[in-house]
C-alpha positions as CSV (number, residue, x, y, z in Angstrom):
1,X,0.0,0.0,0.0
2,X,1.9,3.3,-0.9
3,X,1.6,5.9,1.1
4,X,0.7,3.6,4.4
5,X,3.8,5.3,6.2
6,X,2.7,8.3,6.0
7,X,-0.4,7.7,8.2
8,X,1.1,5.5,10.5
9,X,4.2,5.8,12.8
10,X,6.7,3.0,13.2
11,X,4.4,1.0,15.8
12,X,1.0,1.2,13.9
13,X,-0.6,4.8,15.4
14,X,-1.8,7.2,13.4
15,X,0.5,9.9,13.0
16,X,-2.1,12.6,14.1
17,X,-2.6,11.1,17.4
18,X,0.7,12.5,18.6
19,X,1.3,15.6,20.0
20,X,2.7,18.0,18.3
21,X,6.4,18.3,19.5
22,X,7.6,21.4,20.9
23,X,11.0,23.2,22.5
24,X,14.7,23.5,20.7
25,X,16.0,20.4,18.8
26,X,18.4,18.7,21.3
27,X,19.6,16.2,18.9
28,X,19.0,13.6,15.7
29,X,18.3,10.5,15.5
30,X,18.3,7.9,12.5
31,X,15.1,7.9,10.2
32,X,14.2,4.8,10.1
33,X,14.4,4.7,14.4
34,X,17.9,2.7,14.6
35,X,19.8,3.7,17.6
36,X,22.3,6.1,15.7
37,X,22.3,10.0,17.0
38,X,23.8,12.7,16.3
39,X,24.3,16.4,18.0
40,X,24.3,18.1,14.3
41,X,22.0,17.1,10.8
42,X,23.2,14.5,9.4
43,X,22.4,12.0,6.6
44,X,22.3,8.5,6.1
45,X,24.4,6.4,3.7
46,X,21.3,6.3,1.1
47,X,21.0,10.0,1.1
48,X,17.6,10.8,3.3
49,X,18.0,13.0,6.7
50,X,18.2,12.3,10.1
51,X,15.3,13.2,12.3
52,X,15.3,16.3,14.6
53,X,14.2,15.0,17.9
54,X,12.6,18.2,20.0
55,X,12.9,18.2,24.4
56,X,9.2,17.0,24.3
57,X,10.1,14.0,22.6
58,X,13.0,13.0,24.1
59,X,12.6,9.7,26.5
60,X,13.0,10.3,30.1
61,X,13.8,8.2,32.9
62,X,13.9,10.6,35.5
63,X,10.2,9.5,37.7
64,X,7.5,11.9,37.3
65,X,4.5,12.4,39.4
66,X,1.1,11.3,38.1
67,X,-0.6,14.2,36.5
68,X,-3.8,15.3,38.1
69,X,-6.6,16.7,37.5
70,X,-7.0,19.2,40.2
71,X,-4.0,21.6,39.6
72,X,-4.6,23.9,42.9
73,X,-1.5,22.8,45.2
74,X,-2.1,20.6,48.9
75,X,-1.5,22.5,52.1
76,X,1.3,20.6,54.0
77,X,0.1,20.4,57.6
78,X,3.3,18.5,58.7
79,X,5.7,16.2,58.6
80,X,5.7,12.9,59.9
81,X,8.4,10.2,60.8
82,X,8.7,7.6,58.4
83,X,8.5,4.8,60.9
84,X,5.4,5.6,62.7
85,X,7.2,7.5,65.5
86,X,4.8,10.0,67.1
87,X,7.3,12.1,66.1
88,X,6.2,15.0,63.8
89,X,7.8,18.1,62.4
90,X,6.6,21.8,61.1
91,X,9.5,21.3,58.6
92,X,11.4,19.2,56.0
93,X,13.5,17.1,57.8
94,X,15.3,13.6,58.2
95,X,15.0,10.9,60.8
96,X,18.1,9.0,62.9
97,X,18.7,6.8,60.0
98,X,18.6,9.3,57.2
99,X,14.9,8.6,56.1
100,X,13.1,11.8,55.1
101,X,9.7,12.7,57.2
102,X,6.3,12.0,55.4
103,X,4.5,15.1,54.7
104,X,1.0,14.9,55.9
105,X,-1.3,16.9,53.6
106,X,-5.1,18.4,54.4
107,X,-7.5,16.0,54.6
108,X,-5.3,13.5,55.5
109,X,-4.9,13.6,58.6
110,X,-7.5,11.2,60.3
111,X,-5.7,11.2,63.7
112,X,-4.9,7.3,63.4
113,X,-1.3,6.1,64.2
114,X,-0.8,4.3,60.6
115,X,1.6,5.9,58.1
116,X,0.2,5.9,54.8
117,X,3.1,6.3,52.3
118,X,1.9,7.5,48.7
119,X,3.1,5.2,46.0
120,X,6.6,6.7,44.1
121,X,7.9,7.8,47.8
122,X,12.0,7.7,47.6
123,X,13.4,7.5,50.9
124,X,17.1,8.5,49.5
């Protein structure tokens, strides 16, 4: 079928269903999706250009919070210590061992000693 690559991407979705990408190109990568890069335009050996790859397309491994709905931002009410301590703080700060205190949002606070950890919590 000619033309069939034009309305489909490499893994079978419609070309229009992707975002528009956006921000300065950051790099190239081979046309046909190969892992070869490159900081300037380049070609391949059969003549055809490499693809500019914008910052909105490029993969990330760095965790992200889930996006939500409701953009207004949570009142902390406090911090809490990781291990259930009664312990609390009006601040940021670390226990004994180096774990960092839970913050304890509006709402949340149900006055009952268990420490709910929200999933994607790094104690580094």
């Amino acid at each position: 079928m000619a033309g069939l690559r034009e309305w489909l991407d490499g893994e079978g979705t419609p070309v229009t269903a992707q975002p528009k990408a956006t921000g300065a190109i950051i790099y190239y990568q081979d046309p046909d999706g190969k892992p070869a890069y490159s900081t300037t335009p380049r070609q391949t050996r059969d003549g055809r250009a490499f693809r500019a790859v914008r910052a909105s397309e490029d993969v990330s491994f760095e965790e992200r919070p889930p996006a939500t709905a409701d953009a207004t931002p949570r009142r902390i009410l406090y911090y809490r210590n990781p291990m259930g301590l009664p312990d609390t703080s009006p601040t940021p700060k670390k226990d004994s061992m180096g774990m960092d205190y839970i913050p304890v949002y509006e709402g949340e606070d149900d006055g009952s000693p268990v420490v709910r950890v929200p999933l994607g919590v790094d104690f580094h």
